[in-house]
C-alpha positions in Angstrom: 0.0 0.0 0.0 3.0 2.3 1.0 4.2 1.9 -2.4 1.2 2.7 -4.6 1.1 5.9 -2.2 4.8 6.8 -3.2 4.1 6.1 -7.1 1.3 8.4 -6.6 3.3 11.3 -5.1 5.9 10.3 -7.3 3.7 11.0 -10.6 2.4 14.3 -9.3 5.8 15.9 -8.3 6.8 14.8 -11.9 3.4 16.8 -13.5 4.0 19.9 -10.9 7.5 19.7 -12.4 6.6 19.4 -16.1 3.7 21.7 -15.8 6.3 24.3 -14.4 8.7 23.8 -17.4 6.3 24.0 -19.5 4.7 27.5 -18.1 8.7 28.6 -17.6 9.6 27.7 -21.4 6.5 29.4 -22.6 7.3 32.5 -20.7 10.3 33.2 -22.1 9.8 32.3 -25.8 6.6 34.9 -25.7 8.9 38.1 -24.8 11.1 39.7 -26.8 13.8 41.1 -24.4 17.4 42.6 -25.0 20.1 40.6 -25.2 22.2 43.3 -27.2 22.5 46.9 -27.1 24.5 49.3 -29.2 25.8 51.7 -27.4 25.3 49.2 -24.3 23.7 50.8 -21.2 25.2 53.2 -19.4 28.2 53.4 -21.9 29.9 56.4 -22.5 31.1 56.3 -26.3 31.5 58.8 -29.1 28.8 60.2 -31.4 27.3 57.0 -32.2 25.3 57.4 -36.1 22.7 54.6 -34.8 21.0 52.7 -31.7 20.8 48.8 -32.4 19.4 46.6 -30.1 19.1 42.4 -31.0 16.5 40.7 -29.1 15.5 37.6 -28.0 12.7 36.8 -30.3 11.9 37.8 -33.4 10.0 41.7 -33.8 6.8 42.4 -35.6 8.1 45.0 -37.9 4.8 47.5 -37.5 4.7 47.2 -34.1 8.3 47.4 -32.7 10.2 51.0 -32.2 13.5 52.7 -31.1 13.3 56.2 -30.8 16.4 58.3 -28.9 15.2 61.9 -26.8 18.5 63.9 -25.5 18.3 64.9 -21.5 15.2 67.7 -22.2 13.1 64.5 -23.4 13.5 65.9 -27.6 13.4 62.6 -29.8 16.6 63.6 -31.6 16.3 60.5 -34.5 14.8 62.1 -37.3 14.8 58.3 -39.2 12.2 55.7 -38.6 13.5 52.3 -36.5 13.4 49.3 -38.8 13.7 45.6 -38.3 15.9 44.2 -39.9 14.6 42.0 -42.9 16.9 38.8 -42.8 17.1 39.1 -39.2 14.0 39.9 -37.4 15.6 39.9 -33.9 17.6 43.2 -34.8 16.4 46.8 -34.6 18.1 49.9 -35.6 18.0 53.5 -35.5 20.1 55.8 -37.6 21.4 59.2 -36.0 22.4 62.3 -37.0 24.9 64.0 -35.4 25.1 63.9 -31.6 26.2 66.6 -28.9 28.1 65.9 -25.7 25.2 64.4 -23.0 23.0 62.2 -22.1 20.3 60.3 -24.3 18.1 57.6 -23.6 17.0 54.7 -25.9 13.0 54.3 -25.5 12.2 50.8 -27.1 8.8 48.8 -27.9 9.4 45.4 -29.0 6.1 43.6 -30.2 7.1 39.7 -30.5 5.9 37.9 -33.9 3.4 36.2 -31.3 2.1 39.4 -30.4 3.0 39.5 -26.7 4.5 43.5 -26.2 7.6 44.7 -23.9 8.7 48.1 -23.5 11.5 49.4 -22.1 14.7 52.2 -21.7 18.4 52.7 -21.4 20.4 55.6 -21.3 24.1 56.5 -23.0 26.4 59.0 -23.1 28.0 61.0 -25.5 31.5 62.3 -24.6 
């Protein structure tokens, strides 16, 4: 008897455990989240002439942005973000040409599944 007790506690610690796996694994493949940032955060770098961020999933092109606003909160990227076409983890901005400061990188990634993350960095120009 002791032992049909013990397979039973036995099965259902191994379904809590899958079922947790499985909830873990789909969690992280629905956000996209960085993984790279150029400039990195909190870098201090010369006048960069674009913002690139790879993320962990693939971006849904219409939905996902980068935009760059100086330390008064001006976006200061005249240029549209774009995915990148062969690789749809990648994001970029192009820049013109940067003062001495502090910017931050305001991003919206919308993953191919449609789950959304948001997020920001800041950088600075020497």
């Amino acid at each position: 008897m002791n032992s049909s007790i013990s397979n039973v506690a036995r099965f259902a610690t191994r379904g809590a455990l899958a079922a947790a796996l499985l909830a873990t694994a789909q969690f992280a493949m629905a956000h996209a989240l960085p993984k790279q940032q150029t400039p990195a955060p909190d870098a201090t770098v010369e006048a960069p002439h674009e913002v690139a961020i790879d993320f962990s999933e693939g971006l849904e092109p219409t939905f996902s942005t980068l935009i760059v606003v100086d330390a008064a909160g001006k976006q200061v990227n005249s240029a549209k973000s774009a995915v990148d076409t062969s690789n749809k983890k990648h994001i970029s901005v192009a820049l013109g040409d940067l003062k001495t400061g502090a910017y931050q990188v305001e991003w919206t990634a919308v993953a191919e599944d449609g789950h959304r993350t948001q997020g920001h960095y800041l950088f600075n120009v020497k």
